[in-house]
C-alpha positions in Angstrom: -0.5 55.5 -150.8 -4.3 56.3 -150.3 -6.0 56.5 -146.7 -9.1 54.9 -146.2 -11.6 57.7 -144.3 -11.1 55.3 -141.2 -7.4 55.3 -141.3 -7.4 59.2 -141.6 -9.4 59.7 -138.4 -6.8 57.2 -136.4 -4.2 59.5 -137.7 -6.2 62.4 -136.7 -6.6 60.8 -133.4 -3.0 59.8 -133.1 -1.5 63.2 -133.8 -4.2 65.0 -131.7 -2.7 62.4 -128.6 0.7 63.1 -129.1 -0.1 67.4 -129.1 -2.5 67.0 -125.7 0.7 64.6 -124.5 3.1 67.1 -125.2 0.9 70.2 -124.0 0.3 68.3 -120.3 3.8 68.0 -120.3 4.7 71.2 -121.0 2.1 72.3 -118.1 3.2 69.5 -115.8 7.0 71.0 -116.2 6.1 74.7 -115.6 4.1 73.6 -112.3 7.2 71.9 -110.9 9.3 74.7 -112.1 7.2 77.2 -110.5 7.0 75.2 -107.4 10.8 74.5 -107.4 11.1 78.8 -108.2 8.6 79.7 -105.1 10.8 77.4 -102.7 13.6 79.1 -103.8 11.7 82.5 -102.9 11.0 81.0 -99.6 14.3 80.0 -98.7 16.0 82.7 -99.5 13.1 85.1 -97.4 13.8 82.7 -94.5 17.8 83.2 -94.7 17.5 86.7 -95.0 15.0 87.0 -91.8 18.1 84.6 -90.4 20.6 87.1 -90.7 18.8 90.2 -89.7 18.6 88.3 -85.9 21.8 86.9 -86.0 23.0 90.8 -86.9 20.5 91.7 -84.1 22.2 89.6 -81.8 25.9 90.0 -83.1 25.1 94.1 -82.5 23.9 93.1 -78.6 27.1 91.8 -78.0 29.4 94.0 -79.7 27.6 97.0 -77.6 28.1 94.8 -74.2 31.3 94.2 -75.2 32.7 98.0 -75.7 30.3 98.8 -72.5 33.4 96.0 -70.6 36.1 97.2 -72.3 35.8 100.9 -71.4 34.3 99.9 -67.9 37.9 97.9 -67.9 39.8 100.9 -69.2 38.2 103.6 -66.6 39.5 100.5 -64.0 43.1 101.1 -64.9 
């Protein structure tokens, strides 16, 4: 089967479309990736800042607490 000049250029055309389709897909998936990755990144900073004051406050009241129990035990 022989292609007419025009018929080559709206293959040329065609395959050129599906490439720049699958290429802006390609960048279109590594954007929301990346996104999805920096949330992630964000998240876990957040939870870790979380932790670090609950430990803060955890520590607070561990230290009032011995402070009561040997205040109780000089009591007795």
């Amino acid at each position: 089967m022989i292609l007419t000049d025009g018929e080559k250029i709206l293959v040329a055309i065609g395959a050129l479309v599906i490439i720049l389709a699958i290429i802006a897909n390609a960048i279109k998936d590594y954007k929301r990736m990346t996104r999805e990755a920096n949330k992630k990144v964000e998240q876990k900073l957040k939870d870790e800042e979380y932790i670090r004051e609950l430990k803060k406050i955890i520590d607070k009241k561990n230290k009032e607490l011995e402070k009561i129990v040997k205040s109780k035990k000089n009591d007795v």
